[in-house]
PyMOL commands that place a pseudoatom at each C-alpha (Angstrom):
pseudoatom trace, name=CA, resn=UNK, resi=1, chain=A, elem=C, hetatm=0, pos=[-2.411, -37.136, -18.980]
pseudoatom trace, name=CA, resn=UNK, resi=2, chain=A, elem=C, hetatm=0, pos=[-3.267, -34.914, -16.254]
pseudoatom trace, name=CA, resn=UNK, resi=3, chain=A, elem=C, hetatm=0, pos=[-4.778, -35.453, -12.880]
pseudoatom trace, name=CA, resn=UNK, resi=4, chain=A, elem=C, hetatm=0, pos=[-7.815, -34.034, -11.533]
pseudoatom trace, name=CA, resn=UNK, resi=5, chain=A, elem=C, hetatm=0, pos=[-5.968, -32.252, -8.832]
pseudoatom trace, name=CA, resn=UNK, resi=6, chain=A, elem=C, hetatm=0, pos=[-3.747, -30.957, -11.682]
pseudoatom trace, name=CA, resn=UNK, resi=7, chain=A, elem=C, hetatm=0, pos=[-6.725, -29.627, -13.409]
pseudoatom trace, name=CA, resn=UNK, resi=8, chain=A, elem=C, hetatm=0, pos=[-8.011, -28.100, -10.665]
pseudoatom trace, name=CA, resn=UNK, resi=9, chain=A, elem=C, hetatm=0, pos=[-4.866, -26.097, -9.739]
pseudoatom trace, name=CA, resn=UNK, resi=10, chain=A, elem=C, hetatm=0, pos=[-4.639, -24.372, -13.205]
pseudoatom trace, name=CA, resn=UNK, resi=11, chain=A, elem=C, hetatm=0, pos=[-8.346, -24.282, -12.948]
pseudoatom trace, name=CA, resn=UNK, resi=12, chain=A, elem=C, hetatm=0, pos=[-8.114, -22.101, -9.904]
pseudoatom trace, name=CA, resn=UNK, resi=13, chain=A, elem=C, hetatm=0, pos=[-4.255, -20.375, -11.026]
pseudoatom trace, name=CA, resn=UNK, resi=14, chain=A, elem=C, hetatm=0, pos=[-6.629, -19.304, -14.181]
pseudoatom trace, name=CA, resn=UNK, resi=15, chain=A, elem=C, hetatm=0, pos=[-9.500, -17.533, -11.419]
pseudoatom trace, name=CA, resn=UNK, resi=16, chain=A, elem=C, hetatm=0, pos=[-6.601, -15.627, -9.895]
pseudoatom trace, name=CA, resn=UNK, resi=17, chain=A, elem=C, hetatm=0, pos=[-5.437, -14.466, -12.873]
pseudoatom trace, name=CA, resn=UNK, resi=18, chain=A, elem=C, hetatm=0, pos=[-5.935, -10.222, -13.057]
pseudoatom trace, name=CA, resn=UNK, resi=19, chain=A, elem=C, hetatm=0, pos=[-6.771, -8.943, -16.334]
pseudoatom trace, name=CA, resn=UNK, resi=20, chain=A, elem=C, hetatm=0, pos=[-4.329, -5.981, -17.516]
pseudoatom trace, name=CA, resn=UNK, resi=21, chain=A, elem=C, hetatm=0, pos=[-6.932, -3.346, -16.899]
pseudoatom trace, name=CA, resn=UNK, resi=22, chain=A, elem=C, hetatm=0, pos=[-7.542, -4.586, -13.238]
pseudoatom trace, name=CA, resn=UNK, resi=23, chain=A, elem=C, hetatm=0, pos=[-3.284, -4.325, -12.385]
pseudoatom trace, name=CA, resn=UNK, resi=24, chain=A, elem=C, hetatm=0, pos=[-3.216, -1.291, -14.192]
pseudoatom trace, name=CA, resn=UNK, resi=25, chain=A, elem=C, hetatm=0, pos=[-6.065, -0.086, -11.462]
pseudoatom trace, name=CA, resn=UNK, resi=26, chain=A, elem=C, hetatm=0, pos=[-4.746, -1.724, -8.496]
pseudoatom trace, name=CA, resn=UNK, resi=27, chain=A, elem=C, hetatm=0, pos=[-1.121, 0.094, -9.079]
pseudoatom trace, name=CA, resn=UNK, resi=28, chain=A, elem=C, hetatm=0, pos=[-3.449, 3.255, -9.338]
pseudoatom trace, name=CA, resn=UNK, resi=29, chain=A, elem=C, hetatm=0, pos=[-4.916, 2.650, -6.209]
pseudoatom trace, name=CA, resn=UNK, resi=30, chain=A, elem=C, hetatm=0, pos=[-1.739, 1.635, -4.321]
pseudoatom trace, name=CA, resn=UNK, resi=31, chain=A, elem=C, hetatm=0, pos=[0.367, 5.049, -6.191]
pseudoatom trace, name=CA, resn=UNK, resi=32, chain=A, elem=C, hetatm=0, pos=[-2.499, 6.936, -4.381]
pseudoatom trace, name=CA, resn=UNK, resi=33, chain=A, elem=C, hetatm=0, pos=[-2.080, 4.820, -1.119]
pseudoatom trace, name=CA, resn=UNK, resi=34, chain=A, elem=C, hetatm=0, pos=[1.432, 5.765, -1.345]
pseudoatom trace, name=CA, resn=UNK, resi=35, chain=A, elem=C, hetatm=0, pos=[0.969, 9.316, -2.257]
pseudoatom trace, name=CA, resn=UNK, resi=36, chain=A, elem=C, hetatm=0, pos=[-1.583, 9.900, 0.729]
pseudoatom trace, name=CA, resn=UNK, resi=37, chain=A, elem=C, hetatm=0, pos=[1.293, 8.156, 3.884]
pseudoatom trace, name=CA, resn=UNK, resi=38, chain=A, elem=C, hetatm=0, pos=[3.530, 10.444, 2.306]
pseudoatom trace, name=CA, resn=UNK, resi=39, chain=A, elem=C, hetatm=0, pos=[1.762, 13.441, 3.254]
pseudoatom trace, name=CA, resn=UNK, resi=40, chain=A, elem=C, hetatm=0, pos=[0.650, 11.811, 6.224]
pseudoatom trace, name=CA, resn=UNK, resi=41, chain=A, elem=C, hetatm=0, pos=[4.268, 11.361, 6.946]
pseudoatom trace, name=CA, resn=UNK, resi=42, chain=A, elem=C, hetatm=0, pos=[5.508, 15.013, 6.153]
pseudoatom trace, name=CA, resn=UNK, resi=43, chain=A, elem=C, hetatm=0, pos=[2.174, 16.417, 8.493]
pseudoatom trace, name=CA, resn=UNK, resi=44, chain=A, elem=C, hetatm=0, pos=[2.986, 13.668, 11.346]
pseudoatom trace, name=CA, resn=UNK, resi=45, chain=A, elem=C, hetatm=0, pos=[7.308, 14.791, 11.106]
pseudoatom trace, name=CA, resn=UNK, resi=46, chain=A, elem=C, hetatm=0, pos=[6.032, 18.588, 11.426]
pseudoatom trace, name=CA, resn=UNK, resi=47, chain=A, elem=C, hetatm=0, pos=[3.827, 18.110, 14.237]
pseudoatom trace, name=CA, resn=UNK, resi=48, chain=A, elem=C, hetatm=0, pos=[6.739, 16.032, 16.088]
pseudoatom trace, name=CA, resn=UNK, resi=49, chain=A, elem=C, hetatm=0, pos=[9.029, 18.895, 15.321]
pseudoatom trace, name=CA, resn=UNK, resi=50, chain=A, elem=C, hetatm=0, pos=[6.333, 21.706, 16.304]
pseudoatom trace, name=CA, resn=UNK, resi=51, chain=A, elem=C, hetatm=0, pos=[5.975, 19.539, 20.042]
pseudoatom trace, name=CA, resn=UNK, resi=52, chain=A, elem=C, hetatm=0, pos=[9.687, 19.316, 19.876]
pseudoatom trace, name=CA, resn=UNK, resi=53, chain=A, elem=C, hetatm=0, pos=[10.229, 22.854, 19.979]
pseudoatom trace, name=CA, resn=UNK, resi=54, chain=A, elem=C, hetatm=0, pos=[7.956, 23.803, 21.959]
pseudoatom trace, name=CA, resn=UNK, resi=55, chain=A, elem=C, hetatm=0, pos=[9.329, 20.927, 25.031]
pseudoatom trace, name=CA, resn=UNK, resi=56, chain=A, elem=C, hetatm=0, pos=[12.239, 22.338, 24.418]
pseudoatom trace, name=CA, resn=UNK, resi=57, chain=A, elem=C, hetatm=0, pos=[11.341, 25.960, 25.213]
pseudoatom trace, name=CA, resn=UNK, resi=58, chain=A, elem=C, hetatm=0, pos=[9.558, 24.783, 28.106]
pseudoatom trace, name=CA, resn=UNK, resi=59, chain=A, elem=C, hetatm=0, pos=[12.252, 23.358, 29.875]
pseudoatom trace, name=CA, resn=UNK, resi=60, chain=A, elem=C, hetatm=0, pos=[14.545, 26.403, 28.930]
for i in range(1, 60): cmd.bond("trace and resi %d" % i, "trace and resi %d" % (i + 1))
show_as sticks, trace
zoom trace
């Protein structure tokens, strides 16, 4: 037999539970998250190189 405290853990493991369609979104979501620090990477790397170059033709 199970205890009330039991019952209420699977009650709330059950209300944390995602449907399919819900993951399926949230990996959307996080595949654009991903895609968008990736080109905020690449824009963030040129502008370090751009200051870089320029520094360094300054001191030249």
């Amino acid at each position: 037999m199970e205890s009330k405290q039991d019952l209420s853990r699977l009650t709330t493991m059950e209300s944390k539970k995602k449907s399919k369609e819900e993951l399926y979104l949230e990996i959307e979501n996080l595949a654009g998250e991903i895609q968008s620090l990736k080109e905020e990477k690449r824009k963030l790397k040129n502008l370090l190189e751009t200051t870089t170059e320029q520094a360094d033709r300054m001191v030249k």
